[in-house]
N, C-alpha and C positions, 0 to 999 in steps of 0.2 A: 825666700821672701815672697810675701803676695802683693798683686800690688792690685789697688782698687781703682775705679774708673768711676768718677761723679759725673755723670752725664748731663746732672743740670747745671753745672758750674766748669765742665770741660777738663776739670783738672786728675790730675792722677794722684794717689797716695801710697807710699808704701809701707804695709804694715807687717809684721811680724807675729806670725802666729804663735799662740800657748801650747804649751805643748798637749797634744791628746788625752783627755781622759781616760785611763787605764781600764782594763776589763774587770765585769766586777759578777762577784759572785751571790747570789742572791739566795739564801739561806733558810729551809724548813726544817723543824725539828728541832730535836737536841744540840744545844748550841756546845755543848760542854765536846764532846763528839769531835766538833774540828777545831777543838781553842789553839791545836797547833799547825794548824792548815797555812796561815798567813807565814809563817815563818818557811814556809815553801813553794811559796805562792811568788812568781817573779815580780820583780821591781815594779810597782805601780800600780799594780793587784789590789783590791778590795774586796770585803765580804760585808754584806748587808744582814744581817736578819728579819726577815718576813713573817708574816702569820695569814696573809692571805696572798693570792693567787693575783686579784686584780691588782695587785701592788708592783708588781715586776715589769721592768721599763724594759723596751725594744733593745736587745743585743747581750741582754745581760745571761750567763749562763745560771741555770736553775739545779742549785741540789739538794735533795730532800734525803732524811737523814731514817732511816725505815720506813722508809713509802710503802702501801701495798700498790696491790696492781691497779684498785680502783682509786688511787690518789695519782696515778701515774695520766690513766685514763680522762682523767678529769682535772689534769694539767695538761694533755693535750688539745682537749677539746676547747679550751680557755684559750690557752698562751698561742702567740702566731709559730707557724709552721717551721719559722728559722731560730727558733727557739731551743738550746741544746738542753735536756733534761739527765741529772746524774744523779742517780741514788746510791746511797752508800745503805749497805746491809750489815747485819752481825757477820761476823768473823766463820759461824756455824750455819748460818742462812741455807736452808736448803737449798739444792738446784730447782727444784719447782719455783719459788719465789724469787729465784736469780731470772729464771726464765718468763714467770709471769710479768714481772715489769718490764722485760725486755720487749714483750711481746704486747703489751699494752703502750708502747713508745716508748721507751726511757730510750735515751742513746747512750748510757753505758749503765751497767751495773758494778759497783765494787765492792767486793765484800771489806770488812772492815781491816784494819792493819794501820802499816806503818801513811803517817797523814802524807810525804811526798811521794806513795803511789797512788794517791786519791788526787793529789796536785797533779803528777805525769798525766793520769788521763783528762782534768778541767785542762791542762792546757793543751793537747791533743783536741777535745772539745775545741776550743776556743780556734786551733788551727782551720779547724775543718769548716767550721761557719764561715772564716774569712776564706779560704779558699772558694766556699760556693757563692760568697759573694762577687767574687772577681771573674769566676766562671760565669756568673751571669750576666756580667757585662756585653752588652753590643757592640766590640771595636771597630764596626763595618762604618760607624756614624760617621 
């Protein structure tokens, strides 16, 4: 329970938070591609579909569904830095093109397959922001 403090009126309240909006997945490309992503995707999990770049809200993870490398690059350059970026490739994807968007920022490349190993790494993604969230923390305050 939280409880609030009205300091013009002295009095306290306590109120009961909603629960957290769940992590949400923010969608380029072929949507047909992960129609079955949600059904692996834990409890509370959402997926959006996007068509532009500016449209992607602080925290949301981004995956682009055959990015090249300069779709990768110019989702870096746009989206804030704690931004996780996944692109899922064909199944036959060369290693150069696994490597290009790697190396152009993507934080993971997967080639295509079954949708809960595209889910294992979004939520591995999704671990790893909140851990350098908490790492970034000052506990010295």
């Amino acid at each position: 329970m939280i409880v609030e403090r009205n300091r013009e009126a002295g009095t306290a309240t306590a109120r009961i938070p909603g629960p957290a909006a769940g992590p949400v997945v923010a969608v380029f490309g072929q949507r047909s591609r992960v129609g079955a992503l949600p059904q692996h995707l834990p409890s509370g999990w959402s997926m959006r579909p996007l068509t532009e770049l500016a449209d992607v809200r602080p925290g949301e993870l981004v995956l682009f569904n055959g990015a090249s490398a300069e779709d990768v690059r110019q989702a870096r350059a746009v989206l804030p830095r704690a931004s996780r970026i996944v692109v899922l490739t064909d199944e036959w994807a060369p290693a150069e093109l696994v490597a290009a968007v790697l190396t152009a920022g993507a934080d993971v490349c997967v080639r295509g397959g079954h949708p809960a190993i595209l889910a294992g790494h979004l939520v591995a993604c999704r671990r790893r922001q909140l851990s350098e969230r908490w790492a970034a923390l000052d506990l010295t305050r």
